[in-house]
N, C-alpha and C positions, 0 to 999 in steps of 0.2 A: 272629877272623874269623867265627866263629859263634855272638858275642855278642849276644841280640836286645834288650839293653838299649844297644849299640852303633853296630848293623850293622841297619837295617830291613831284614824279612826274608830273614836271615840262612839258614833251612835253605834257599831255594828259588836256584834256578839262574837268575842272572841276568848274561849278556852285559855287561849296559849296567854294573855296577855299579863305584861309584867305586873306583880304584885304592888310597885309603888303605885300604880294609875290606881289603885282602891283606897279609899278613905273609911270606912267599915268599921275596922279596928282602932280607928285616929292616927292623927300624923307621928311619925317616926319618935317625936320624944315623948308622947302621952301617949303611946299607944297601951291595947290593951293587954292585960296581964293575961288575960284566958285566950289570946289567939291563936297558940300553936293547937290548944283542944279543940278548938273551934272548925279550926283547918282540916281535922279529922274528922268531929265529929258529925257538922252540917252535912257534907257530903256523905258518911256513910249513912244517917238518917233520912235524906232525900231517895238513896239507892236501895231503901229498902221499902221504904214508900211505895218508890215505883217496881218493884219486883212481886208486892202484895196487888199492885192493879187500883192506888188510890182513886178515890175517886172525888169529886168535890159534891155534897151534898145539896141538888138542888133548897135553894132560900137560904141554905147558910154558906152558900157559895160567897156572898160579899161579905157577910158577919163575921169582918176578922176585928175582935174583941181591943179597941183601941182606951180604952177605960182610964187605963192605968199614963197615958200620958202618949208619947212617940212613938212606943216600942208598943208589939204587938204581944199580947196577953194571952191570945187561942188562935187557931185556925183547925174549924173541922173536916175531916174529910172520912170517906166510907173506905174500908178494906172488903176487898172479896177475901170470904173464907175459903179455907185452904181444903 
């Protein structure tokens, strides 16, 4: 994904960029059976985050819950009420 003999530039942050430069889901034959939800759902859960005015809870700002192996378990953050 951050091969720049692969992926044109690859360190910089880009929106528009083709889906195969992402490895996330696995490569094209093992890929994952929940991506198309995923596709959906990650982003509208980050655009509601940010619309509540998340905030990262000082001290559990690094505490993302790695317990269970690779994948992450928790990540807390504070909502302003409405």
């Amino acid at each position: 994904m951050w091969d720049d003999t692969v992926v044109e530039r690859a360190d910089d942050f880009r929106p528009n960029r083709p889906s195969f430069c992402y490895l996330h889901f696995g490569p094209v034959d093992h890929e994952c059976l929940g991506r198309q939800v995923a596709e959906v759902m990650v982003p509208e859960m980050i655009r509601v985050l940010l619309l509540r005015n998340a905030s990262l809870i000082p001290g559990e700002a690094v505490a993302i819950d790695l317990q269970g192996g690779p994948f992450p378990e928790s990540f807390v953050v504070h909502l302003d009420a409405h």
